[in-house]
N, C-alpha and C positions, 0 to 999 in steps of 0.2 A: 655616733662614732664609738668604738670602743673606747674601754676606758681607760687613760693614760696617755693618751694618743693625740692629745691638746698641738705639741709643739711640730708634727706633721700637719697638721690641718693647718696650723698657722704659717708655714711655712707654702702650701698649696695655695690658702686662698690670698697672700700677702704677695707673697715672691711671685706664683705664677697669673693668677686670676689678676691682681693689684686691687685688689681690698683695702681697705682699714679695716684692724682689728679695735671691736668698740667696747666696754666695760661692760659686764656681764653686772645685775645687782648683785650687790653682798649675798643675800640668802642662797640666790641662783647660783652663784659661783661656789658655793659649798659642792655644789652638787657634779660642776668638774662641767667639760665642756667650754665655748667661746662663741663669742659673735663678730661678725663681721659687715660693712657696708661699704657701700658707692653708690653717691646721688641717693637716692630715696630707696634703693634696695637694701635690705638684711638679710643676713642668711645667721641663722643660729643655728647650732651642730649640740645637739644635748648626749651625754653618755648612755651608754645603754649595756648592762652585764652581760647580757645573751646577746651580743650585737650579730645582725645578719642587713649586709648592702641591700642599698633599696635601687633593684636593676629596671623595674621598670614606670614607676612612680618616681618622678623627678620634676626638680623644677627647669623655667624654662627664663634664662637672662637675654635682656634685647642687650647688646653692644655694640656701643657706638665706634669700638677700638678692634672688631672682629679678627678684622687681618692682621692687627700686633700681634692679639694672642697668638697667632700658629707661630710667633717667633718665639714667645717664651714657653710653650707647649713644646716644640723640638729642642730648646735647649734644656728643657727640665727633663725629655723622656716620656712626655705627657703624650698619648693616641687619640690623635681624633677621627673620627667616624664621620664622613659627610653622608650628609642625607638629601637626598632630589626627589623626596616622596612628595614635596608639594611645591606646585609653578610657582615661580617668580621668588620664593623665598628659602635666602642661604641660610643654611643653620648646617649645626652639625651637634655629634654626642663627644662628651667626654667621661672618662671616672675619676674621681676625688681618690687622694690615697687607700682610700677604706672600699672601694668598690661602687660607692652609688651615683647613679648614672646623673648627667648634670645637660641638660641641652643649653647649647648655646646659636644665639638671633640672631644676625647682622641688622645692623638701623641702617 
């Protein structure tokens, strides 16, 4: 993520996604950036000077709460993208404030 840009990301993966934001180590946190979880998932967001979105290398979240999201996805503004490229299985894309692309599972 760029740099600075901590309390957007926190704000996306808390408010919309419903994350916990987890304690970054001291060292780590010099360096700017946050971590986030739910259940056994993490997502760590580290700074980067020259930041460029990563659109097509993305991670891929199974959820068990699929169909909540599109409510807090419309009330945030947030676009989702369905995809039917493969039977039987609902997913779709999203982009995090900063551009990089996020798929999401249906369980």
């Amino acid at each position: 993520m760029p740099s600075g840009e901590e309390e957007r990301a926190r704000h996306f993966l808390v408010n919309v996604l419903g994350m916990a934001e987890i304690p970054k180590a001291p060292e780590l946190a010099k360096r700017g950036g946050c971590g986030f979880a739910s259940g056994d998932v993490q997502i760590h967001l580290g700074v980067e000077d020259d930041f460029h979105p990563a659109k097509k290398a993305h991670p891929a979240l199974r959820c068990s709460n699929y169909s909540h999201l599109f409510t807090r996805f419309a009330e945030n503004g947030v676009t989702v993208v369905e995809a039917s490229d493969i039977p039987d299985v609902r997913r779709s894309h999203i982009y995090d404030p900063f551009g990089n692309r996020i798929e999401l599972i249906a369980d």
